[in-house]
C-alpha positions in Angstrom: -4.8 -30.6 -2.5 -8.0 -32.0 -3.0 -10.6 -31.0 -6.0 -12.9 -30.3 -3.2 -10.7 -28.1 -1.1 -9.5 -26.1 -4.1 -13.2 -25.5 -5.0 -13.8 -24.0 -1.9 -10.5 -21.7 -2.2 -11.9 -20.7 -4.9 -14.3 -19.4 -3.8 -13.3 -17.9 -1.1 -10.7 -16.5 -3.0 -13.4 -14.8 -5.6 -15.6 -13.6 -2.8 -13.2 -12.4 -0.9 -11.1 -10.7 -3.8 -14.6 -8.8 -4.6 -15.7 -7.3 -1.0 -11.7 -6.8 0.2 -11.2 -4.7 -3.3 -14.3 -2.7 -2.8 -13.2 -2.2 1.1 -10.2 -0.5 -0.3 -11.8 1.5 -3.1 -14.2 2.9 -0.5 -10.7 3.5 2.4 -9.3 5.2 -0.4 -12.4 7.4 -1.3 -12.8 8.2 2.6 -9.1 9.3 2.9 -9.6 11.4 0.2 -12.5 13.1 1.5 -11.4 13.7 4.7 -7.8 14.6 3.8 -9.6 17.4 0.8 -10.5 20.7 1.8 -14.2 21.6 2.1 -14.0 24.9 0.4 -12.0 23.8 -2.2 -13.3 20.2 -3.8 -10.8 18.4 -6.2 -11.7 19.0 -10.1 -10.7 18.9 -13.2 -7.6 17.0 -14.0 -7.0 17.0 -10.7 -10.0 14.3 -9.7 -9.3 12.5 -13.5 -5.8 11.7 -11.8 -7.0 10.8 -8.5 -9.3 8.8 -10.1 -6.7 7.1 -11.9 -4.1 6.5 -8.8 -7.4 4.9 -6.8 -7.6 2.8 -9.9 -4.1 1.5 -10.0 -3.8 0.8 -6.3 -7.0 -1.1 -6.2 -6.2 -3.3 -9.3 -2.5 -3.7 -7.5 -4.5 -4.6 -4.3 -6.4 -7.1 -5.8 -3.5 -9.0 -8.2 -1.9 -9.2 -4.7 -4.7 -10.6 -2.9 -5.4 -13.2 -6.4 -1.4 -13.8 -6.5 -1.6 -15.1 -2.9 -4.4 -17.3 -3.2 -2.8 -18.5 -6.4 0.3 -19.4 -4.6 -2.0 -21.5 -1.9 -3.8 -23.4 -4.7 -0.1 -23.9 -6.2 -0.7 -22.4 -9.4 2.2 -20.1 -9.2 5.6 -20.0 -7.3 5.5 -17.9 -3.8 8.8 -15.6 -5.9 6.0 -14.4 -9.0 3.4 -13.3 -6.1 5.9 -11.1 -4.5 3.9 -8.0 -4.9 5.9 -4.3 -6.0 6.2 -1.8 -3.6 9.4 0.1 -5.8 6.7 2.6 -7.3 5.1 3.4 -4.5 6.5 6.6 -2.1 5.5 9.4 0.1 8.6 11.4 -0.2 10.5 11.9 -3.6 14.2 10.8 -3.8 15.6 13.9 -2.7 13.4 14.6 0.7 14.0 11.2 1.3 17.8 11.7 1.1 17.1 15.1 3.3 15.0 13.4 5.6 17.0 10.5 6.5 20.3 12.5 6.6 18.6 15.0 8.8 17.4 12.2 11.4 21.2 10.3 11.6 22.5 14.1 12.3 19.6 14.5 15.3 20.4 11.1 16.4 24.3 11.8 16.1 23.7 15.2 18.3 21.8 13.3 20.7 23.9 10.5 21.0 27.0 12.4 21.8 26.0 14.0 24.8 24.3 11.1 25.9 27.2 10.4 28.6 26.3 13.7 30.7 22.1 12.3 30.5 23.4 8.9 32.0 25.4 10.5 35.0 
């Protein structure tokens, strides 16, 4: 790649990195507020560790966004700017377990009388 084509991914990649980061800080914010409860506003160590979580998935936003630039200007290998979704959830293990076991046994029940829907 040119000198003069990675200048410009570079910036692109800055500018971009800067308003797509704050976009997200500000989606995150506005789910917040409209998922909290009007009568009840988060405080305390509650907010500290919203705060916190915001943080982490905007810096985890943004190494993504970097790590795929950087794998366009060739500075890294496309396997290092895989990004890490193992952390994230929006079940824990065991209603995960619950939940999928509970869909195959709908899916079972409505699979075996599926013969008498068909006729």
């Amino acid at each position: 790649m040119e000198d003069s084509h990675k200048l410009i991914l570079l910036e692109v990649r800055d500018k971009s990195s800067q308003t797509l980061t704050n976009m997200a800080q500000q989606a995150l914010k506005d789910a917040h507020s409209s998922l909290a409860d009007p009568q009840e506003p988060i405080q305390g160590q509650d907010a500290l560790l919203l705060g916190q979580v915001n943080q982490q998935v905007a810096k985890q936003f943004a190494e993504g966004l970097l790590g795929g630039f950087n794998v366009l200007l060739g500075q890294t290998n496309g396997d290092s700017a895989t990004p890490e979704y193992s952390g994230l959830s929006l079940m824990h293990g065991d209603e995960l377990e619950s939940s999928i076991a509970l869909e195959g046994m709908i899916a079972h029940a409505r699979n075996c009388d599926i013969t008498e829907y068909l006729r």
